[in-house]
C-alpha positions, 0 to 999 in steps of 0.5 A, a space after each residue: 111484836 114481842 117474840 118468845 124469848 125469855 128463856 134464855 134472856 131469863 138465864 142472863 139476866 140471873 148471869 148479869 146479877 151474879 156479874 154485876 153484884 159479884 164483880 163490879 160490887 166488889 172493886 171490880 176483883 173477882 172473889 178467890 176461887 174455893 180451897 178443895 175442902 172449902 169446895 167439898 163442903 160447900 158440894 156437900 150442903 147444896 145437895 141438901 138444897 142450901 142456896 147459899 152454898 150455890 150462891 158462894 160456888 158461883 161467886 167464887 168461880 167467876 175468876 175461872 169465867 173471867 179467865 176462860 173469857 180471855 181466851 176469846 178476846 179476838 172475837 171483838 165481843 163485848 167482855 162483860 157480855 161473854 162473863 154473862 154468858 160464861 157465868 150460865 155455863 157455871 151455872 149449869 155446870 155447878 147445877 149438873 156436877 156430881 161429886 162422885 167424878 174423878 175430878 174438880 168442879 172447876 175443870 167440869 166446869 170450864 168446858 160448860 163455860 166455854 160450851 156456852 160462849 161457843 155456843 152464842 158466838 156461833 148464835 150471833 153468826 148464824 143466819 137465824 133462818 138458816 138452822 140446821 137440824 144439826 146444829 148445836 142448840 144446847 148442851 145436856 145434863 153433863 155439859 155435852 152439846 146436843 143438836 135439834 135432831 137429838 131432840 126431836 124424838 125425846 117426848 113428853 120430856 121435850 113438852 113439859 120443859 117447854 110449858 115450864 119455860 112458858 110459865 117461867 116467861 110470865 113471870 118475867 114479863 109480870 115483874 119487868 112491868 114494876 120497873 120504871 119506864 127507862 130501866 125497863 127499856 134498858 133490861 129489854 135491849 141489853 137482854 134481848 127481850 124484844 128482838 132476840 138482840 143483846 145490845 152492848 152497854 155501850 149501843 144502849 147509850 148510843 140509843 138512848 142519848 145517855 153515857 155508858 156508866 149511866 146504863 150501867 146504873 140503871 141496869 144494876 138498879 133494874 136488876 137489884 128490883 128484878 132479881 129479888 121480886 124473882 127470887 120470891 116466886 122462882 126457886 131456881 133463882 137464889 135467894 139473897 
């Protein structure tokens, strides 16, 4: 049985794009962080609604993912996974940031990355059938945590998020049928898109009887061919 959980896979497959071709594209050395004017600026133009001023903000903070990373190297997770991770809380964080704060966007946004990685740490940790009403499930427009209590009285907004996160599943499971067999197989175990599980590049070797760099391949194909039959129909997706 597939279960309901592209929304957040959804999320990480755009993390994993941004890693994969920001990153590991470029020699494996993360592009260097904005000047403060270069950042005003680029604020500037996605306010107007420029994608490619979003696209350069988050490239070009990925170095500050990458270090904030570092600081859960005892965890025993897997890095490139927590980049992904890290890199949708700089998502959120450049998406939410307001420039009438009396502050960078890289300190606002470090704390929406390390919200989001604590956030999965304690995911992976926690019995799944042992939620509690006070846990925390997400963060709010500023970056804060919220907790399933904090929600249950909000309504139709609640609602209407929902029936957009549907709409949005859709279409992922739509254009995941135009990859191949195999690099199909692979985006749902290293996204979780079955089971709710994100295998490590390296267990999905395991299981398919491939190497790692192999994986690594077809999940970088996979998610060129995804990634742009997304941009066309979903406006939070950048366009490349």
């Amino acid at each position: 049985m597939v279960i309901p959980i592209i929304g957040p896979a959804f999320q990480l497959i755009v993390a994993g794009f941004y890693y994969l071709f920001g990153y590991i594209s470029n020699n494996n050395v993360f592009p260097l962080p904005l000047s403060e004017e270069e950042e005003s600026t680029l604020l500037i133009k996605l306010e107007h609604g420029d994608e490619e001023a979003k696209n350069t903000l988050i490239e070009r903070n990925l170095r500050l993912v990458a270090h904030i990373v570092k600081k859960f190297d005892s965890t025993g997770e897997d890095i490139d996974d927590l980049i992904s991770i890290g890199t949708i809380g700089l998502i959120k964080g450049i998406k939410t940031f307001k420039r009438n704060r009396n502050t960078r966007l890289a300190t606002y946004a470090a704390r929406c990355i390390e919200n989001e990685i604590l956030m999965h740490l304690r995911s992976i940790k926690k019995n799944k059938n042992d939620l509690s009403i006070y846990d925390p499930i997400g963060t709010d427009k500023e970056g804060n945590e919220i907790t399933l209590i904090d929600i249950l009285d909000t309504g139709n907004e609640v609602v209407s998020e929902q029936v957009e996160t549907l709409l949005e599943e859709e279409k992922l499971r739509e254009r995941l049928n135009q990859l191949s067999r195999r690099e199909k197989k692979v985006i749902e175990l290293r996204y979780g898109l079955i089971d709710g599980i994100n295998k490590t590049q390296r267990e999905i070797s395991k299981m398919l009887g491939i190497s790692r760099s192999y994986v690594s391949r077809i999940e970088k194909k996979a998610l060129r061919k995804l990634f742009c039959d997304l941009a066309a129909v979903n406006d939070d997706i950048p366009s490349f």
